[in-house]
C-alpha positions as CSV (number, residue, x, y, z in Angstrom):
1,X,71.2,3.1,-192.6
2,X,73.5,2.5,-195.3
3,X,76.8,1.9,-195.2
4,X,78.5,5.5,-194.5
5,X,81.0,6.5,-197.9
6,X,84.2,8.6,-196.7
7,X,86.4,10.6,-199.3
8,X,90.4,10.3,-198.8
9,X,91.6,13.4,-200.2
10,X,94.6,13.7,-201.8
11,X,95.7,17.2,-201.3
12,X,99.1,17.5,-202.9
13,X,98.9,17.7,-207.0
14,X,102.6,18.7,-207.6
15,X,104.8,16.4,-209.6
16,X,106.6,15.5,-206.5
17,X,104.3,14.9,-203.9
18,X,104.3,11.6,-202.1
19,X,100.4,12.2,-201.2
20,X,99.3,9.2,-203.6
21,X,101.7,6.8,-201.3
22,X,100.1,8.4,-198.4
23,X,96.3,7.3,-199.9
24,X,97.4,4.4,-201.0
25,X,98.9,3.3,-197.5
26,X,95.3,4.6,-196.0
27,X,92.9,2.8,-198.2
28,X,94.8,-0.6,-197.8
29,X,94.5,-0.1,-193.9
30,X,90.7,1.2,-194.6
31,X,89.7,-1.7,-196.8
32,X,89.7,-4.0,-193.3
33,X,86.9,-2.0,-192.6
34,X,83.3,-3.4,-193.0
35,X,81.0,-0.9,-191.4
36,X,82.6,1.8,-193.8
37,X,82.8,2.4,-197.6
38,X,86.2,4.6,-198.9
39,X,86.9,6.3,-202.1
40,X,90.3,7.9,-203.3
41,X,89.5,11.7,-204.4
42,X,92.5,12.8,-206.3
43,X,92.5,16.7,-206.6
44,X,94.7,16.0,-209.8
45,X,91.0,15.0,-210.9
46,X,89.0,18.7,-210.6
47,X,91.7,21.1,-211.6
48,X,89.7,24.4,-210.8
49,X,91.0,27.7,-211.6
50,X,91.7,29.6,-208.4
51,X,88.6,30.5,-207.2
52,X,87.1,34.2,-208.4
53,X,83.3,33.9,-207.9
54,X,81.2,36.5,-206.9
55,X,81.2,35.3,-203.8
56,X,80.7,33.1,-201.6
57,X,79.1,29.4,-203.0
58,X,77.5,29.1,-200.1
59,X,75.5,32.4,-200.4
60,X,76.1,32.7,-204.9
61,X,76.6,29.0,-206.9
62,X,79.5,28.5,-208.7
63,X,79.1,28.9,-212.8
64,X,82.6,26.9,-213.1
65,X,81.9,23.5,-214.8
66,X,85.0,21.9,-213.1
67,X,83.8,23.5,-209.5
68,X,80.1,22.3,-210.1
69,X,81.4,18.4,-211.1
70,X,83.8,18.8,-207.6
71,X,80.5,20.1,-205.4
72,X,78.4,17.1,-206.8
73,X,81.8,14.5,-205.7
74,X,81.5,15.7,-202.2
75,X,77.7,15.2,-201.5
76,X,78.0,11.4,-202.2
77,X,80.5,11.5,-198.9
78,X,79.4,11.3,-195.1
79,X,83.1,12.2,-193.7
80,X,86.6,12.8,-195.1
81,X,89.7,11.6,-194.2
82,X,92.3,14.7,-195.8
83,X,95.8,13.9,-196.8
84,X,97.6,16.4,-196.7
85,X,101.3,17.8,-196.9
86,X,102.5,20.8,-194.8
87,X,103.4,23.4,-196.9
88,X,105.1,26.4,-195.7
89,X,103.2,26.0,-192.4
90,X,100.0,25.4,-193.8
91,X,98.1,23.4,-196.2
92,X,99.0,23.2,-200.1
93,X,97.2,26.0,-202.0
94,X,95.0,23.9,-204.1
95,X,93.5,22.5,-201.5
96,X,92.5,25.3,-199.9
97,X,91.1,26.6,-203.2
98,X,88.9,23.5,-203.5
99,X,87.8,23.8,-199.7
100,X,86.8,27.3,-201.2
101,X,85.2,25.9,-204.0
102,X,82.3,23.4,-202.0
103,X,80.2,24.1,-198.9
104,X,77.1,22.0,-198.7
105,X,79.2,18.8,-199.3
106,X,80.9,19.6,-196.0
107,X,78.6,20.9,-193.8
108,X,77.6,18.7,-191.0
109,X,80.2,15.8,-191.5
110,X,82.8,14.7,-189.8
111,X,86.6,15.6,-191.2
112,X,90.3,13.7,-190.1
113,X,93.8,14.4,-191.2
114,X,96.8,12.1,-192.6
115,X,99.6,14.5,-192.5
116,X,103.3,14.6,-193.2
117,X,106.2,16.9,-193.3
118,X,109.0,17.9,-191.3
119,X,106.8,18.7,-188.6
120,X,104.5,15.7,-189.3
121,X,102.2,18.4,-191.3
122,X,100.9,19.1,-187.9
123,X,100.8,22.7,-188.7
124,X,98.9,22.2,-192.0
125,X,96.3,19.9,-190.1
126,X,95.5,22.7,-187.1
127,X,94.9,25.2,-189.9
128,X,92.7,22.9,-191.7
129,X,90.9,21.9,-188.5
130,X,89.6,25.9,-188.3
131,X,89.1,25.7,-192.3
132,X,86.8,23.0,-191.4
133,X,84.6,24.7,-188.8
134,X,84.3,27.2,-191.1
135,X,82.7,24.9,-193.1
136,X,80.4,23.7,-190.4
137,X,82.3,20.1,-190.5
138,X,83.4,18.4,-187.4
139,X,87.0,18.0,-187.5
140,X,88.2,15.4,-185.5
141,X,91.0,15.1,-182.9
142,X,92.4,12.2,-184.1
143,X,94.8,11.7,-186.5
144,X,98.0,10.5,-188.2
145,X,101.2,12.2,-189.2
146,X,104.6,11.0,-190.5
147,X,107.3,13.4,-189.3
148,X,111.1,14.1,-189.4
149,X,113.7,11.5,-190.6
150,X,111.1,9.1,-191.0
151,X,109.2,11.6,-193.8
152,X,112.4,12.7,-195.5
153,X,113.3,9.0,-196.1
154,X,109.7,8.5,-197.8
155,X,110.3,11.9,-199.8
156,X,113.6,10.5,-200.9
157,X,112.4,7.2,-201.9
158,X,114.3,5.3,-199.2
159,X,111.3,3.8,-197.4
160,X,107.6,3.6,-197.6
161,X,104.8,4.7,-195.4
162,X,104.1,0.8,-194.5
163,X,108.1,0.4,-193.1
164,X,106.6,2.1,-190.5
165,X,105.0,-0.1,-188.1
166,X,103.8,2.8,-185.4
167,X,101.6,4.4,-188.5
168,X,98.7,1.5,-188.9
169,X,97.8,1.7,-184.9
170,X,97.6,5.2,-185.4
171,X,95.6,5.4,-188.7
172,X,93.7,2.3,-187.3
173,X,92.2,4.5,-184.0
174,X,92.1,7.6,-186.3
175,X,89.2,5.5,-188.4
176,X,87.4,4.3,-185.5
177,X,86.6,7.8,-184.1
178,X,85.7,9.1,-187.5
179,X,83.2,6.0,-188.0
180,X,81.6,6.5,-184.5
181,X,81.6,10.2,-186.1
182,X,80.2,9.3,-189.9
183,X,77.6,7.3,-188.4
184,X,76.5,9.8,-185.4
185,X,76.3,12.7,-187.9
186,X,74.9,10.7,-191.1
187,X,72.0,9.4,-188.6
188,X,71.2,13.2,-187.8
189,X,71.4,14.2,-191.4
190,X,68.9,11.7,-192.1
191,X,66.5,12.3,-189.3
């Protein structure tokens, strides 16, 4: 089997989102790993228009170049790791747009959350959990979130995600469920 390839998903895109920090915190802790690959997907990258197909792309393909270059990124994945703000309660717009916009590059693989907000975007992540089923992915239970005082002074540009020493342990057992994950699920892809 080759080595599994997980997406880190940067679900913020406005000007003053701090979700590139967050990814770039992640991937440094990630690239210890050997037994997985990881790529930075920057939503930035695929600006689709909100989605109007005719329906469903599961059921009808998209026709939208930008959707059809983002549903070719997501098959060369076998999990994702999504980093994502909380956003009124929920997750940012434009990435539930591009959830919208994909559905075989999800199905059947394995999905974890970096969140952060007031509320350590724990609302965001329980509302992308049941995105995710929808999807037929396996979201995972654990995950990592930077909350309260300790996200406003990141937002404010008085500390970094790494001034946090409680974050790595967290993000480090987060990665080790979704490899046992990857691998279980890429193995019964293949077979």
């Amino acid at each position: 089997m080759s080595t599994p390839r997980i997406g880190i998903i940067i679900s913020s895109t406005r000007d003053a989102r701090i979700g590139k920090q967050a990814a770039d915190y992640l991937i440094e802790i990630a690239s210890k790993r050997e037994d997985l690959s990881f790529e930075v997907i920057d939503l930035r990258d695929y600006p689709m228009p909100f989605f109007n197909e005719l329906g469903a792309v599961s059921l009808i393909p998209t026709k939208d170049p930008i959707g059809l270059k983002w549903q070719k990124k997501l098959t060369e994945f076998d999990g994702f790791v999504f980093v994502t703000a909380e956003y009124n309660g929920s997750i940012p717009g434009v990435l539930k747009n591009a959830l919208d916009y994909a559905y075989e590059g999800w199905v059947r693989k394995p999905a974890t959350y970096f969140a952060y907000g007031s509320l350590g975007g724990a609302r965001a992540v329980e509302q992308l959990r049941l995105i995710c089923l929808e999807l037929h992915m396996a979201p995972l239970q654990r995950t990592a979130h930077l909350q309260g005082v300790d996200f406003f002074s990141v937002m404010e540009g008085k500390k970094q995600f790494k001034d946090f020493p409680y974050l790595e342990p967290l993000v480090e057992d987060m990665l080790e469920h979704l490899a046992w994950w990857t691998k279980a699920l890429k193995q019964a892809r293949e077979a």
